[in-house]
C-alpha positions, 0 to 999 in steps of 0.5 A: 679469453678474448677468442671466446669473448669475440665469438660470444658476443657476436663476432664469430668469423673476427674470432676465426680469423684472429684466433684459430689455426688451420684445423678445428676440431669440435668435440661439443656434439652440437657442433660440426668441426671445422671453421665454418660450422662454429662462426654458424653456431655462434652466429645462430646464438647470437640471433636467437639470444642477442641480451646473452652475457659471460663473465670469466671466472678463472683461466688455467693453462698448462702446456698446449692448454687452455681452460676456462671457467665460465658463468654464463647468463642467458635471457630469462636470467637462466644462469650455466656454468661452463668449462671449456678446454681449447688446443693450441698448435705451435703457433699459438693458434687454436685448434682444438675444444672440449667444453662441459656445460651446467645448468646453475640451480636455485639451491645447492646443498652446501650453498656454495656456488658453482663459480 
């Protein structure tokens, strides 16, 4: 969490350098692999969307993974919920992520929320 959390809020290259392994590799399609490709990502979105927050809602690990499950508010008070899956490598260090991203609706059917 803390990787994501230091990446979200602003401090991507922190995050990298801290948290990530020799390789990464990207499967959002938004994003190129490589290092260099996510702290320009995250630093573009903190530029564009500087009043962004996350809240951590559960964290599942299994072997070399970890997921998280997000909720995530964006200006405009647009709310998403996000899974993100990451790969660790021997170390300890990240090396690999997958994420699915929802946008949360003003109704549900079943009134549960996504979160």
């Amino acid at each position: 969490m803390a990787f994501y959390r230091t990446a979200y809020l602003g401090d991507p290259s922190r995050a990298v350098k801290d948290y990530v392994g020799a390789e990464y590799i990207q499967h959002n399609p938004l994003v190129g692999d490589g290092k260099q490709a996510f702290i320009d990502y995250f630093e573009e979105m903190a530029r564009d969307y500087p009043d962004k927050s996350i809240e951590f809602v559960r964290a599942v690990a299994e072997d070399d993974l970890v997921a998280l499950h997000t909720h995530q508010t964006w200006p405009g008070n647009e709310q998403y919920v996000t899974m993100d899956f990451f790969r660790f490598d021997d170390n300890g260090k990240i090396v690999e992520h997958w994420d699915s991203i929802q946008e949360v609706p003003g109704e549900t059917r079943n009134g549960n929320p996504m979160y």
